[in-house]
C-alpha positions in Angstrom: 87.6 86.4 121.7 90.6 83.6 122.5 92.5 84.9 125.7 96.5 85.6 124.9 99.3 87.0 126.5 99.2 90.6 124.3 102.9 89.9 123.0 101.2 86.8 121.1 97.8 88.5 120.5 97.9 87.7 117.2 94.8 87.9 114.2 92.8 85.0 113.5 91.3 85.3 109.7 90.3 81.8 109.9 87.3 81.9 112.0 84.0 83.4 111.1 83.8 86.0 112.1 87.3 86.7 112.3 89.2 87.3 115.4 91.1 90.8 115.5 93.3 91.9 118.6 92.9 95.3 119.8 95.9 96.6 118.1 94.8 95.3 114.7 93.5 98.9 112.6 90.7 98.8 110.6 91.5 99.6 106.9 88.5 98.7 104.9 87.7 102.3 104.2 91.2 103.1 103.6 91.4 100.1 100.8 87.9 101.1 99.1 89.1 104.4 99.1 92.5 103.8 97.9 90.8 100.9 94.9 88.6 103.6 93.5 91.2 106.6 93.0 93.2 103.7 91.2 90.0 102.5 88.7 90.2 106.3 87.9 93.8 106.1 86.7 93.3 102.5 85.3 95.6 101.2 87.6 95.5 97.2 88.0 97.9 97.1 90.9 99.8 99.8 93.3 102.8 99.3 95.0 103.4 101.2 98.2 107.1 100.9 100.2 108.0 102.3 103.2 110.6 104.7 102.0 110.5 108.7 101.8 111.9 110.5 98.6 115.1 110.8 100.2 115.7 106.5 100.6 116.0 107.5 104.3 116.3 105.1 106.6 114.6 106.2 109.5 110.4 108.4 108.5 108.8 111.2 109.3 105.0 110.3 110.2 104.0 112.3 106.8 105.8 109.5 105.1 104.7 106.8 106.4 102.2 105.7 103.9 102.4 102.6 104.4 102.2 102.0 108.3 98.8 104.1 107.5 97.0 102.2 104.8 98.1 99.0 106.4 98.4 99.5 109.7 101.9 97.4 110.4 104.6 99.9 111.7 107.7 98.2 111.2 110.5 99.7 109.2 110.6 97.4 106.6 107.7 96.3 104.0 105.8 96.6 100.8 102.4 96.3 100.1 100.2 95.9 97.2 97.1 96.8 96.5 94.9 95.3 93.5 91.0 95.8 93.4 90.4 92.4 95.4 93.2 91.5 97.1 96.1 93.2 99.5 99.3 91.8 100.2 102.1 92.6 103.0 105.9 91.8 102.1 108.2 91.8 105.0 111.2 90.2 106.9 111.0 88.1 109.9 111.7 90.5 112.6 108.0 91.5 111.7 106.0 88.6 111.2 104.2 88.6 114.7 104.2 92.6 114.8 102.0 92.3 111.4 99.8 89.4 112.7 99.2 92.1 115.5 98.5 95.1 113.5 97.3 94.2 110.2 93.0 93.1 109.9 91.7 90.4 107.6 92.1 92.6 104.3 95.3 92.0 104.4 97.4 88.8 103.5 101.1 88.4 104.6 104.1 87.0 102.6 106.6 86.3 104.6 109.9 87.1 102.2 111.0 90.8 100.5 112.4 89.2 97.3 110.9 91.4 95.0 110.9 88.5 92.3 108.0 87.1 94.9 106.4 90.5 94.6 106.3 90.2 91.0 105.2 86.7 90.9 102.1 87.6 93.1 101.6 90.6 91.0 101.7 88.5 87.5 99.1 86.1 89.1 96.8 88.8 90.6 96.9 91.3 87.2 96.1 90.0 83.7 97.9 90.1 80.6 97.1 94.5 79.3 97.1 95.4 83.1 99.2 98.6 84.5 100.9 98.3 87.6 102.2 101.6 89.2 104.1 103.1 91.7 105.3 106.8 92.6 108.7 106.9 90.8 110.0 109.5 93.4 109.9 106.8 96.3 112.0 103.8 94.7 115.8 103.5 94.4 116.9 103.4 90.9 117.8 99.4 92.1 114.7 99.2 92.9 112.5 100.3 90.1 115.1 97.9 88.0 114.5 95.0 90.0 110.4 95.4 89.1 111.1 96.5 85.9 113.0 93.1 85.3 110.5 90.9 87.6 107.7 92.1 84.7 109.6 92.4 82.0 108.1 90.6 78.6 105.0 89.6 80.5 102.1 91.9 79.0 101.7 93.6 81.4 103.2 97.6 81.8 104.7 99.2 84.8 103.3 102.7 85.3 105.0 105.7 87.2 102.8 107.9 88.7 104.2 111.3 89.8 100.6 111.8 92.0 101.0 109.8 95.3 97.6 107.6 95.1 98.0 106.9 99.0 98.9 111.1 99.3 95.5 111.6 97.8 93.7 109.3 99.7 94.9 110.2 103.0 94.4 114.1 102.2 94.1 116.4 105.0 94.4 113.6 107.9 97.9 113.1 106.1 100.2 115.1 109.2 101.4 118.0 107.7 104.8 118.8 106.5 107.9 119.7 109.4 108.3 123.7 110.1 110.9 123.6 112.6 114.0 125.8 112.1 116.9 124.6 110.3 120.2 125.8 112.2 123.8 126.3 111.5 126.3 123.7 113.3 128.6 126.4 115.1 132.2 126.1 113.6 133.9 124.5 116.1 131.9 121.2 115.8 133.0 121.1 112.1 136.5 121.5 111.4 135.7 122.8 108.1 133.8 125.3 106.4 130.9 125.1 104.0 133.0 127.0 101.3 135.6 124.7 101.6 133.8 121.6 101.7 132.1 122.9 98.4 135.8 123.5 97.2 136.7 120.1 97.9 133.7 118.8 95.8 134.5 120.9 92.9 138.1 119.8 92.8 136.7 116.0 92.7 134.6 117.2 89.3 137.9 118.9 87.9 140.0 115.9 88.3 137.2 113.2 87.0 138.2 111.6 83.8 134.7 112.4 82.8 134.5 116.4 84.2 130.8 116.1 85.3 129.5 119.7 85.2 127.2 118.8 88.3 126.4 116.8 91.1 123.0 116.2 92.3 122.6 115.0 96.3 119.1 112.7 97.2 120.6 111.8 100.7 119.2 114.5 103.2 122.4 114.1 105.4 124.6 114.4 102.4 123.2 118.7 101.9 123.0 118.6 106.0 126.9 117.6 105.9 127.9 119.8 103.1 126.7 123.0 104.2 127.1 122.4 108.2 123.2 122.7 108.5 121.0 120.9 111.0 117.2 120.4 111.5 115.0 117.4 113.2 112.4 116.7 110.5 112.9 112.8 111.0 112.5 111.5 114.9 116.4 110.4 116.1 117.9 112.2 112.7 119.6 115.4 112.7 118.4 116.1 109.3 115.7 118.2 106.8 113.8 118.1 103.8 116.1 119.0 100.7 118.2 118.4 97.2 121.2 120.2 96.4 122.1 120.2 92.6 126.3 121.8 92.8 128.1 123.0 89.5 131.3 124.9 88.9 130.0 128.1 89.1 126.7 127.9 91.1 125.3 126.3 94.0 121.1 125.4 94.3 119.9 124.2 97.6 116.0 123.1 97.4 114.8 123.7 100.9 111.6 125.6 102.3 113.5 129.2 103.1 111.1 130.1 105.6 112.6 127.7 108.2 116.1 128.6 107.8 117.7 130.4 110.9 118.8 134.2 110.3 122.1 132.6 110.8 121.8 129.9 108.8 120.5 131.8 106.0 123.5 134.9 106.5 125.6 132.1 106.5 124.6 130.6 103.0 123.8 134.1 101.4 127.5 135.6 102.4 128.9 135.4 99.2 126.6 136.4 96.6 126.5 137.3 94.1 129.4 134.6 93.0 130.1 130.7 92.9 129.9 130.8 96.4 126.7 131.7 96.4 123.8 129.5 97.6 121.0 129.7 95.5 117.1 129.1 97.8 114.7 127.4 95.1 111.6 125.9 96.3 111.9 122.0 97.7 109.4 121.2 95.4 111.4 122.5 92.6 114.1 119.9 91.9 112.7 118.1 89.3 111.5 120.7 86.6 115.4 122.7 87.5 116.8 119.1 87.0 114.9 119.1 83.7 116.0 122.5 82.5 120.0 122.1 83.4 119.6 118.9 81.7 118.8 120.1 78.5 122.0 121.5 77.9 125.2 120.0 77.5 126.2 118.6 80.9 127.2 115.8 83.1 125.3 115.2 86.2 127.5 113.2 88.8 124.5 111.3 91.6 125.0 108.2 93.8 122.4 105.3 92.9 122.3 104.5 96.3 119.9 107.5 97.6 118.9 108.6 94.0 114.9 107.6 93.4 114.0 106.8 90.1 112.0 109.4 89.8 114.7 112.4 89.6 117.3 110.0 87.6 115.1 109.5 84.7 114.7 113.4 84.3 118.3 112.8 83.2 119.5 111.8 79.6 121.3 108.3 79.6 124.6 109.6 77.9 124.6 112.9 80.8 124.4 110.6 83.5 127.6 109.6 86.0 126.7 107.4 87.9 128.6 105.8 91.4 127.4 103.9 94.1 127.7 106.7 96.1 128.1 110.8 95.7 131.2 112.2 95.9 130.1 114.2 98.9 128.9 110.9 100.6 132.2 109.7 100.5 134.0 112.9 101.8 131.9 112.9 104.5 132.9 109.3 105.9 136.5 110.5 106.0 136.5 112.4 109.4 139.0 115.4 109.5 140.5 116.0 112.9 137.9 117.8 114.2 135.5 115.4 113.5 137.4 112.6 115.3 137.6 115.0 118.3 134.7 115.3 118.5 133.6 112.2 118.3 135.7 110.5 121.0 134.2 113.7 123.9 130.8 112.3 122.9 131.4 109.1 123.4 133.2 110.0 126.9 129.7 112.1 128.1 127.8 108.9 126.7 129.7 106.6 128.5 129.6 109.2 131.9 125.8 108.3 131.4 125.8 104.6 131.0 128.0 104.3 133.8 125.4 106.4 136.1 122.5 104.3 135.0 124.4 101.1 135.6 124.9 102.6 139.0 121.2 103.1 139.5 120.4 99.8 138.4 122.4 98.1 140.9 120.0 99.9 143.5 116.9 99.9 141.7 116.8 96.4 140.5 116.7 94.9 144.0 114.2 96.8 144.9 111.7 96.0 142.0 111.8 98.6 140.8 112.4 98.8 137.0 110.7 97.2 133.9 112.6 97.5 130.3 110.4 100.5 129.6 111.4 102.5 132.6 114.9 101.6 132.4 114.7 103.3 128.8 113.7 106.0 130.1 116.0 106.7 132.6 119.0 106.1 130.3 117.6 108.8 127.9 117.3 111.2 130.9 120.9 110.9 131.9 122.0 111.2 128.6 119.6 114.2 127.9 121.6 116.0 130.9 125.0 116.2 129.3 125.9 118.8 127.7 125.3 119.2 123.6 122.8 116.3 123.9 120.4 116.5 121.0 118.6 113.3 121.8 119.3 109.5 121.3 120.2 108.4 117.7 117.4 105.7 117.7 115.3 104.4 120.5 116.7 102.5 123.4 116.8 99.1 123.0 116.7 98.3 126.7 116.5 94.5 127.1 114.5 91.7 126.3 112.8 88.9 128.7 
């Protein structure tokens, strides 16, 4: 093996054999395993993003499917997978991370342009071939883009509701999150549940088009709306859920089991009625989608966190569709409350950032302190004021 600084330890495909670094995985099992469950759908070519159901920006580990058939961790990629080849798509803040983690079976395009996704794909499938994807992990955007990249070309794009990297992966897959899901105490919200809900139905009364329902994708859109919390997503204060509102009732698709006694008094207090929240299974929100659907309603959803998957449950001429959900966009408006709050945090963040530039100024002469430790130290100051939940993403301490 070539010696290299490890920043640069980068794979060498060229040689025979090739040369791997140490943080390169191995996925030839993965890929074989992966090839075959696709020759028993008759499935040419599968696309795999690194998105959850939810367009999240920030995964939980059980969704990264594509940091595990690939091995590259960034936050940003597609791959496809045909029966002899394997391609990576992904921006240049990555390049040298995927040289790092990615072995020979693997190819790397350097660009995200889905048009140069498509154009690899028309040259690796023939003319009669399906190409597939799992509708419930592309934007609506998204799924167009593709849609347009193969359209008139021969070849069909296939959704496929079963995950062919879920069924590969099986039981090594990390299982789904069980923490509790809490209630937000009052006096961090300024408003309450009921009224928020209030404020959403007045939207639907006053809309030119009087949609009968809106449906929320975004998990911090149903954490917002009904003041609940949870930590299923590392540095995101949110949980796993849909919640489909109309005029008179309210469904929130959420495993019950992990919502607080408070939490669950709290959404429960005014049943039966249309304050009433409704518990339906996670799981559940596309077949109730499909059975509201059939009768004659308007469904109100924002593009931007909708997957393809749940909008094409829903009739063309029943669909409104905005950028974003009404709820997203009562959420960025911040009521008093809201503001208050806001500023105290930042004055307890700041009361932190000042004490670690303190200890810099000693430690640093002394030796003392790497990036990595530094990061570590600021999280621990900031862990010691009060209300701290953790840092919003990981520190980025320095560089060089």
């Amino acid at each position: 093996p070539q010696a290299a600084s490890a920043s640069t330890d980068v794979r060498d495909c060229s040689t025979d054999p090739p040369y791997l670094p140490p943080t390169a995985t191995n996925t030839t099992a993965r890929l074989a395993a992966l090839r075959a469950t696709m020759q028993a759908h008759d499935v040419h070519a599968y696309i795999v993003p690194s998105t959850d159901a939810h367009m999240s920006e920030y995964i939980a580990e059980r969704d990264s499917r594509l940091g595990w058939l690939t091995g590259f961790t960034g936050s940003a990629g597609t791959a496809v997978v045909t029966q002899d080849k394997a391609a990576l798509w992904t921006d240049s803040r990555y390049w040298t991370q995927a040289e790092r983690q990615m072995d020979c079976n693997w190819e790397l395009q350097r660009t995200t342009w889905v048009e140069s996704i498509g154009l690899w794909i028309l040259e690796a499938v023939p003319v009669g071939g399906n190409i597939s994807l799992d509708p419930f992990l592309f934007s609506i955007d998204t799924w167009n883009s593709y849609s347009r990249a193969l359209h008139g070309s021969g070849r069909t794009l296939l959704p496929i509701e079963t995950n062919l990297v879920d069924q590969v992966w099986g039981d090594q897959r990390p299982p789904p999150a069980s923490s509790e899901i809490y209630s937000l105490p009052s006096e961090f919200t300024g408003s309450s549940w009921q009224e928020k809900v209030a404020g959403v139905r007045q939207q639907m009364e006053e809309h030119v088009r009087r949609p009968t329902a809106v449906l929320l994708s975004g998990l911090e859109e149903t954490a917002w709306l009904f003041n609940l919390r949870g930590d299923d997503i590392p540095y995101n204060p949110v949980f796993y859920s849909y919640t489909l509102l109309t005029n008179t009732t309210i469904s929130l698709f959420v495993d019950e089991q992990r919502l607080s006694a408070a939490a669950r008094q709290s959404l429960r207090a005014g049943c039966p009625g249309p304050l009433c929240v409704e518990l339906q299974e996670y799981g559940q929100v596309r077949a109730h989608l499909h059975r509201y659907t059939q009768g004659n309603v308007t469904v109100w959803l924002g593009t931007e966190y909708t997957t393809y998957g749940l909008y094409g449950v829903i009739p063309q001429e029943k669909l409104l569709e905005d950028s974003y959900s009404p709820v997203m966009l009562a959420k960025a408006v911040k009521n008093t409350k809201e503001q208050e709050m806001l500023r105290a945090a930042h004055v307890r963040d700041a009361v932190a950032v000042i004490q670690y530039l303190m200890w810099l100024e000693k430690m640093v002469p002394q030796g003392q302190v790497d990036e990595f430790s530094g990061a570590k130290h600021i999280d621990t100051l900031r862990q010691a004021q009060e209300h701290s939940r953790g840092p919003s993403f990981q520190s980025i301490s320095a560089s060089g």
